[in-house]
VEXVOFI-788818 format. One record per atom (N, C-alpha, C): x, y, z; residue in three letters. Coordinates in steps of 0.05 Angstrom, whole numbers, padded with zeros to 5 digits, always signed. Each point is the difference from the previous one (the first is absolute). Example, Ala and Ser with C-alpha at 12.3 -4.5 7.8 and 13.67 -1.06 7.14 Angstrom:
<sites>
+00264-00114+00156ALA;-00018+00024+00000ALA;+00018+00024+00000ALA;-00007+00021-00014SER;+00016+00024+00001SER;-00015+00022+00014SER;
</sites>
This chain:
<sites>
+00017-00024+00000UNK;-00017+00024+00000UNK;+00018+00025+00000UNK;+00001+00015-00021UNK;+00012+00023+00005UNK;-00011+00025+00014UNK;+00026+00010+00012UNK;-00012+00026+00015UNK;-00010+00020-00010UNK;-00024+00011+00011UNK;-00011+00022-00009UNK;+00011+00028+00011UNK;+00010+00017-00009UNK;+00013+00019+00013UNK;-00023+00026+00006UNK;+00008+00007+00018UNK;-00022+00041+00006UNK;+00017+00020-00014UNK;-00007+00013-00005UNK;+00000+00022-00002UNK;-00004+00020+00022UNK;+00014+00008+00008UNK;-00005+00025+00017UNK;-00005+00030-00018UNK;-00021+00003+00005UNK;-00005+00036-00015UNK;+00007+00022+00013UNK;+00001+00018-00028UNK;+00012+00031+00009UNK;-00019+00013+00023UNK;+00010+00015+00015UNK;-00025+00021+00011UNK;+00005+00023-00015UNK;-00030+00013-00003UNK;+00002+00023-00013UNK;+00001+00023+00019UNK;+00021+00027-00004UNK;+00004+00025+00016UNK;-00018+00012-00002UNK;-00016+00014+00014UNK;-00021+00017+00001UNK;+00024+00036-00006UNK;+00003+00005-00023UNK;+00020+00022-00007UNK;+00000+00023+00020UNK;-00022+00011+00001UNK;-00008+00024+00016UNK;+00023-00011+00030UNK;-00011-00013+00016UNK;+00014-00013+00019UNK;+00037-00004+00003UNK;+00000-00004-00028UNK;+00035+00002-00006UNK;+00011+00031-00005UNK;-00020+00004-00006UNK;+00007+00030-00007UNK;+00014+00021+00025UNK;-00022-00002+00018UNK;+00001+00013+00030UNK;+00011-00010+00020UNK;+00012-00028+00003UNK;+00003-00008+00019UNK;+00041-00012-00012UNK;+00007-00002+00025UNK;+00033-00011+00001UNK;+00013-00018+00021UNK;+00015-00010-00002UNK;+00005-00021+00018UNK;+00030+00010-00001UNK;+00006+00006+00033UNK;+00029+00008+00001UNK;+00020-00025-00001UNK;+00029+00001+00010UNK;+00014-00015+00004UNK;+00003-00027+00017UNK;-00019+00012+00025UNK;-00009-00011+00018UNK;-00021-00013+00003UNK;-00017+00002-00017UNK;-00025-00015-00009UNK;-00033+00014+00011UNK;+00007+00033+00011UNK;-00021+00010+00001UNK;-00010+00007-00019UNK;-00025+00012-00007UNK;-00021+00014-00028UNK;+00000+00024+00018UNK;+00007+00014-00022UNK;-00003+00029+00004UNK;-00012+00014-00022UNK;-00008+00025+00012UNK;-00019+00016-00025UNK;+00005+00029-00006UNK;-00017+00017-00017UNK;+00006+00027-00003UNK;-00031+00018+00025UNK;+00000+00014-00002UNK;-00024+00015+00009UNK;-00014+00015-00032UNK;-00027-00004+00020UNK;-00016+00004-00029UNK;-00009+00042+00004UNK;-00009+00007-00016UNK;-00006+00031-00007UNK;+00017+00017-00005UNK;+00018-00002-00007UNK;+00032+00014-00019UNK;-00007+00006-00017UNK;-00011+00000-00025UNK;-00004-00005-00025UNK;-00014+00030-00002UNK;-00017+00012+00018UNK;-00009+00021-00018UNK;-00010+00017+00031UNK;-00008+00030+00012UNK;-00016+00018+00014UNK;+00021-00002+00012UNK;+00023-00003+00000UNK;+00026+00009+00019UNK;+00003+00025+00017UNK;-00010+00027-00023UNK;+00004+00028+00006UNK;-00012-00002+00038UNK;-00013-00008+00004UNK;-00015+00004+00030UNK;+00011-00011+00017UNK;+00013-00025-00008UNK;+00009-00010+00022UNK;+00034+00006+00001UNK;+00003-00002+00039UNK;+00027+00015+00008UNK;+00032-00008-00011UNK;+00015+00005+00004UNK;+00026-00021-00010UNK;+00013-00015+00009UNK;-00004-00011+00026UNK;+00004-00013+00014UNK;-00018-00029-00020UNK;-00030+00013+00003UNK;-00013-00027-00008UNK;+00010-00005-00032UNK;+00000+00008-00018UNK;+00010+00007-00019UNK;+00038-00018-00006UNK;+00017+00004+00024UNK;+00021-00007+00006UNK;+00003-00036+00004UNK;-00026-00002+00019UNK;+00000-00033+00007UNK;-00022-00016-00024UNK;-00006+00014-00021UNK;-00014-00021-00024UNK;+00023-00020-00021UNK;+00026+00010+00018UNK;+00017-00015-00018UNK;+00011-00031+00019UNK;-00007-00001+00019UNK;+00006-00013+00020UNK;-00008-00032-00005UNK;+00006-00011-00001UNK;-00018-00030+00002UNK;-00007-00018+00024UNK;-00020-00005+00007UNK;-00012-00013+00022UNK;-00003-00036+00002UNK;+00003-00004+00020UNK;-00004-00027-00004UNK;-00025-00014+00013UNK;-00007-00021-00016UNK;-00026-00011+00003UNK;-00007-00015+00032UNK;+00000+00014+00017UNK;-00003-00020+00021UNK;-00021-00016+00011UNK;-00021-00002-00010UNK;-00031-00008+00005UNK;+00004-00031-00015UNK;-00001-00025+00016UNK;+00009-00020-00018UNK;-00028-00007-00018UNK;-00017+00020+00001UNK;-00025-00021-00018UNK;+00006+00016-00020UNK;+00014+00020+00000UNK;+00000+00024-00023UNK;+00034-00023-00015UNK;+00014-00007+00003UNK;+00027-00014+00004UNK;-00006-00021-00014UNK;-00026-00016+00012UNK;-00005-00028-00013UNK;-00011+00003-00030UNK;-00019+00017+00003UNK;-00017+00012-00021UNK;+00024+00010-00035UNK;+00017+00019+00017UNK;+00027+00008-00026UNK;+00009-00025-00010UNK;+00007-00021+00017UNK;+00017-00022-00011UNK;-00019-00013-00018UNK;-00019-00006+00004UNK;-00028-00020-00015UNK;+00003+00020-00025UNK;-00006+00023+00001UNK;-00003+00020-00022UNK;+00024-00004-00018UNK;+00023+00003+00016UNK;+00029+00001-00022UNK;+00022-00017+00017UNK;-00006-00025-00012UNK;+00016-00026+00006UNK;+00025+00001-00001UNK;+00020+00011-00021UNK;+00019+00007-00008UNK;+00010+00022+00002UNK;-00015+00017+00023UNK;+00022+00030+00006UNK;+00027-00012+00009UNK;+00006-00016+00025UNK;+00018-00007+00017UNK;+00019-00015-00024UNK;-00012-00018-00024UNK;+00020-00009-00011UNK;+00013+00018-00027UNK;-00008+00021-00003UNK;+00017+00017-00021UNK;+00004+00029+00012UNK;+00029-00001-00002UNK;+00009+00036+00014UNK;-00017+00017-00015UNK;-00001-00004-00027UNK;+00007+00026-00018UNK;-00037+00005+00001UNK;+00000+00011+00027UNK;-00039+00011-00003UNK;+00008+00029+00009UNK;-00006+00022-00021UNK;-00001+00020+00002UNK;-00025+00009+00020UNK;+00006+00024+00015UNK;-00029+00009+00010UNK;-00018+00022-00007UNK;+00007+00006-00032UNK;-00016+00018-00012UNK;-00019-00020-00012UNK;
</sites>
């Protein structure tokens, strides 16, 4: 009887998710802050100063959720975070 072999399948990246999110050296996901993009003039420079900052995801259902979404952040460096 010959063996029947599996197949293991691809997972697919949810892009958006790859997009925004990063996985440091150390294996945290980190992110950008969102409302940069446009009505800046009002707000101070301080706040303005910390939209370049990146935060890290510490909520593990928010954590579990990124990885399901983008399976392969942790295994390829080259994820830009624009």
């Amino acid at each position: 009887m010959p063996k029947v072999k599996t197949r293991k399948y691809k997972l697919k990246t949810y892009k958006a998710a790859a997009k925004r999110f990063r996985v440091t050296g150390t294996g945290k996901i980190v992110r950008t802050k969102g409302g940069k993009s446009h009505l800046r003039r009002r707000k101070a420079k301080r706040a303005k100063a910390l939209f370049s900052r990146m935060l890290e995801v510490t909520a593990p259902g928010d954590r579990r959720r990124i990885k399901r979404m983008a399976p392969y952040l942790k295994k390829y460096k080259a994820n830009p975070p624009a």
